[in-house]
C-alpha positions in Angstrom: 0.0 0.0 0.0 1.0 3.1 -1.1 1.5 5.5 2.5 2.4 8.4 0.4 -0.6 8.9 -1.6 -2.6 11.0 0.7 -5.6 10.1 -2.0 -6.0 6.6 -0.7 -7.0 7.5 3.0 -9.5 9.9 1.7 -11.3 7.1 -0.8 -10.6 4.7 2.1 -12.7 6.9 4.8 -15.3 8.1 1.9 -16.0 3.9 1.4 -16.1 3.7 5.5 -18.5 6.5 5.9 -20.7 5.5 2.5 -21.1 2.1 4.2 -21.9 3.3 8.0 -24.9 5.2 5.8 -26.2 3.0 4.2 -26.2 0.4 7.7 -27.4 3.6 9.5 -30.4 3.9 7.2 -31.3 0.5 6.7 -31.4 -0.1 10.3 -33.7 3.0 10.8 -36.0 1.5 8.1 -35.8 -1.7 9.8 -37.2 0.2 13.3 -39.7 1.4 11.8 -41.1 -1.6 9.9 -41.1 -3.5 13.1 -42.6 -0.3 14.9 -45.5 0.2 12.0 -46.3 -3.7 12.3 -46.5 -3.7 16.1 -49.0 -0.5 16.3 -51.0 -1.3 13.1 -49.8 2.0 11.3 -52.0 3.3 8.1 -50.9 5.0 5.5 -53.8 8.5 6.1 -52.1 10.9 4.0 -49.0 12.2 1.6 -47.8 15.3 1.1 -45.6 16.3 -2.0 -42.4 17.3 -1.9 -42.0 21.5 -2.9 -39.5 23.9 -4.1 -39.6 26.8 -2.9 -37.7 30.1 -4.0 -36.8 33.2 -2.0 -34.5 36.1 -2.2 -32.3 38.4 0.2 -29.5 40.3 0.6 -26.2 39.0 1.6 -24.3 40.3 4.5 -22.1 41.9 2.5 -25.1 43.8 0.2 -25.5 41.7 -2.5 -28.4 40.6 -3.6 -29.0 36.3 -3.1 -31.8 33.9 -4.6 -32.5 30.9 -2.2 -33.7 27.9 -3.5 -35.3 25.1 -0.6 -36.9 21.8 -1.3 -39.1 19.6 1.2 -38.8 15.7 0.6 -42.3 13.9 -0.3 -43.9 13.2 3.7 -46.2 10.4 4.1 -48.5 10.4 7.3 -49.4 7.1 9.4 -52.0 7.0 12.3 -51.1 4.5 14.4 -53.0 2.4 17.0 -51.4 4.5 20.0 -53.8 7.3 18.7 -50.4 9.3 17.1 -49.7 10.1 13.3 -46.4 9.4 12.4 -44.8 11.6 9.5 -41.9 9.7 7.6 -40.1 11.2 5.1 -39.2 9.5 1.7 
């Protein structure tokens, strides 16, 4: 292995990190399909995702367009009487 590369750390720790993500998330979804089961969750509503605009001035006076978005949301009441927003 090439020590003097500085390169290979960096695509080493991107590949660590990449993977601890995707564990990370498939664990979360894993929680949550075991918590939906266990309380009966239904799907009640979805909202869309948006894009919204908006502009401003900088600190230092120029003038600055801001773009946001919102991911797609959908809603599930559960049988512990509380709706549950998820993101996609």
């Amino acid at each position: 292995m090439d020590t003097d590369n500085p390169i290979i750390p960096c695509i080493i720790l991107a590949v660590i990190l990449c993977t601890v993500v995707v564990v990370a998330t498939y664990y979360e979804h894993q929680q949550w399909s075991d918590f939906a089961k266990e309380h009966h969750c239904k799907l009640t509503q979805v909202a869309n995702s948006e894009v919204n605009t908006g502009f401003g001035i900088t600190n230092n006076g120029n003038l600055a367009t801001v773009f946001t978005t919102s991911p797609r949301k959908k809603a599930y009441l559960c049988d512990d009487g509380i709706t549950y927003w998820r993101e996609e």
